[in-house]
C-alpha positions, -999 to 999 in steps of 0.1 A, spaced: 420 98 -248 437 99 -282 417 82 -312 441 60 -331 431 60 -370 430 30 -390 462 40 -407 482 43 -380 468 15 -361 478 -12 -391 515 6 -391 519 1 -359 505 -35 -356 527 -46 -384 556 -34 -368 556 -50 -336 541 -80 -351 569 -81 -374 598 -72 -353 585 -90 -317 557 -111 -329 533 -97 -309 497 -95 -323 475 -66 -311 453 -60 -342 424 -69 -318 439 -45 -290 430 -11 -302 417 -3 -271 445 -12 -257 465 5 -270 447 36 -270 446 30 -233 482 25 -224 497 50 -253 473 81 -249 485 100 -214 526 92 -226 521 107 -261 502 137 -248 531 143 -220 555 141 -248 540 169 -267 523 149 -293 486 161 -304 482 124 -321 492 87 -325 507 96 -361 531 124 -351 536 103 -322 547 72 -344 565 93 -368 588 103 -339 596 67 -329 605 55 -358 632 80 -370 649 80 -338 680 61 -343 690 51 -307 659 27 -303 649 43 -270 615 55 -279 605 19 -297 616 2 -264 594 27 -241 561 16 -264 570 -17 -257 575 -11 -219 541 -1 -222 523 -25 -244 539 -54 -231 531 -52 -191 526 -87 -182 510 -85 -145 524 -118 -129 527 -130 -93 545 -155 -70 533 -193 -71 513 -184 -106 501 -217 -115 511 -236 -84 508 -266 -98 534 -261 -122 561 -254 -91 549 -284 -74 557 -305 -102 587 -289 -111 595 -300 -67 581 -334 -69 589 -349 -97 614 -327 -119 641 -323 -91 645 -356 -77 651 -364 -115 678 -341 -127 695 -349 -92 698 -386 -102 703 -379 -140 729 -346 -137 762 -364 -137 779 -329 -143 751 -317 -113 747 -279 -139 709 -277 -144 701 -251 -170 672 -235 -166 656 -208 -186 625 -183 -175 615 -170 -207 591 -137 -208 602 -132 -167 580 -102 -163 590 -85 -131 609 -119 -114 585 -137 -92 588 -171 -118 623 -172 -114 627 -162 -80 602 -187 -70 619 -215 -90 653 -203 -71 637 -206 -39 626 -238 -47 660 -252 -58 673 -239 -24 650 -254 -4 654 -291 -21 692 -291 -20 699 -274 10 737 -276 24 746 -300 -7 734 -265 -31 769 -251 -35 780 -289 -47 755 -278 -82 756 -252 -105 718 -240 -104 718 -204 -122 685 -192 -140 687 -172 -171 653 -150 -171 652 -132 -200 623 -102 -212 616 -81 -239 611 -52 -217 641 -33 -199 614 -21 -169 606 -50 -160 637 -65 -160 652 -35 -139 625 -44 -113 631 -79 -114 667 -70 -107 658 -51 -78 636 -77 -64 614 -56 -43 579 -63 -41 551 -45 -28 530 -60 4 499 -70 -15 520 -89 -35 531 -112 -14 498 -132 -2 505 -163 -21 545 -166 -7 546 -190 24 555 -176 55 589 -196 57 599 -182 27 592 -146 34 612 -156 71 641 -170 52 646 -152 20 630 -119 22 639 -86 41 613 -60 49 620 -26 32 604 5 45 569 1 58 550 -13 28 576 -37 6 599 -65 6 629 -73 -10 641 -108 -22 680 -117 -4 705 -115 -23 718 -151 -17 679 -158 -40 690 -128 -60 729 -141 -72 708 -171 -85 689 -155 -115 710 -141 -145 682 -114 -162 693 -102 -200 669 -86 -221 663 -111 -252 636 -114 -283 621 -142 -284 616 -139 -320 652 -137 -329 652 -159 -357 680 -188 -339 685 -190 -300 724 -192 -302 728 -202 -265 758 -222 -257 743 -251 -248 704 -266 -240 682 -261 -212 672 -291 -189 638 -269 -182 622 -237 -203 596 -216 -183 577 -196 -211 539 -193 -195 515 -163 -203 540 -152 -230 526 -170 -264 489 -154 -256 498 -126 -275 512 -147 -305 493 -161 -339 497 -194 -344 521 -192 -369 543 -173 -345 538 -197 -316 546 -227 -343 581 -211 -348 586 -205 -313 582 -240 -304 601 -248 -326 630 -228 -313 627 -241 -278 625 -275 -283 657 -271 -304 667 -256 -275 659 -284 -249 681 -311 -241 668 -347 -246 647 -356 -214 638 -320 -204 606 -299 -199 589 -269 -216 559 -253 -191 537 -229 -211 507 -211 -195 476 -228 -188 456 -206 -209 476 -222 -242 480 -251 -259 502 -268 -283 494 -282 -310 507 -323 -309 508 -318 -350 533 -292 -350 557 -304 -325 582 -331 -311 574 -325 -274 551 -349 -258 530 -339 -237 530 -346 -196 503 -325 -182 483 -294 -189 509 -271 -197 539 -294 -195 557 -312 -221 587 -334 -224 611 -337 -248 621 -376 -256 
């Protein structure tokens, strides 16, 4: 495995830090880890030629392979299940009474590979049933890495993965593919918009606000300065009356924010 010097380390932390807010000045390991095997097939000899290369190519390409691979995000259906059950319960029946125009704008932020936004699809079809094609319920799942969004798009998931989807669902809304995968219909499929986005584009200019922002698992790799501004930016972003879900790993501060809080994990804008 490649040895990344000090010099080369704090370049390349700064950057990403500065240009997607991720923080991996405690990751060395990490990224020695993920980075070694690529540079090496690429006929680099070191991290500093390596880095060098990335940053004089024009087209971007190489920058958005190292954060392909920096920025894996291993997720699963049903993550945090209790998140999805109140989303169900209590989140549905509310927007269906309170939705006069019945569009319900929904954002997965930091989608990974699909299974959050395919799971909250599955979910709206189930509640609304026949009366579905009376409401407009398409998700926007946006991620800062082009791989996993091309897999998300795909929406074929390997066996293993698949333990925590009930059997219903895999029934009605998945097809088996070869011997060892599955792939999500396309009826589930039509319902999730995915677009590559940075979350630390300095103003969301979406044309209107979200009734419900997923963004779990996403602001671990974030200072607190960063996750501060991000907050910010979604709760700008959140109409009056809707929900922001983080992971249950984080925490916001009720100091530095407007959004009251519900639950672990779930907060409300008033």
């Amino acid at each position: 495995m490649l040895t990344l010097k000090e010099h080369d380390f704090k370049e390349l932390t700064d950057y990403i830090k500065k240009d997607y807010g991720i923080d991996l000045t405690k990751k060395r390991l990490l990224i020695e880890g993920r980075l070694s095997n690529m540079i090496v097939e690429k006929g680099f000899n070191n991290f500093h030629d390596y880095l060098n290369f990335i940053f004089q190519d024009a087209s971007g390409k190489e920058v958005r392979n190292l954060i392909n691979r920096l920025t894996t995000n291993h997720t699963f259906f049903m993550r945090e299940k209790d998140h999805f059950d109140y989303f169900k319960n209590i989140i549905l029946p509310y927007l269906e009474k309170e939705c006069t125009d019945r569009d319900l704008r929904i954002w997965s932020a930091g989608c990974s590979s699909g299974e959050e936004p395919y799971t909250l699809a599955m979910i709206i079809a189930d509640y609304f049933g026949k009366s579905k094609f009376m409401w407009d319920t398409k998700i926007l799942a946006t991620d800062i890495s082009q791989k996993v969004l091309e897999v998300a798009e795909n929406g074929i998931y390997p066996a293993e993965a698949m333990g925590s989807v009930p059997k219903y669902w895999i029934m009605k809304y998945f097809a088996k593919v070869g011997k060892e995968s599955y792939q999500i219909s396309k009826e589930i499929r039509d319902e999730v918009i995915y677009r590559n986005f940075n979350l630390m584009n300095e103003v969301f200019s979406f044309k209107s606000k979200f009734d419900i922002i997923f963004c779990r698992n996403v602001m671990i790799y974030f200072d607190q300065k960063t996750k501060e501004q991000l907050i910010n930016k979604f709760y700008n972003s959140t109409k009056s009356g809707g929900y922001l879900f983080i992971g249950h790993s984080e925490a916001i501060n009720k100091e530095e924010t407007d959004y009251k809080y519900v639950m672990p994990a779930i907060y409300r804008k008033g």
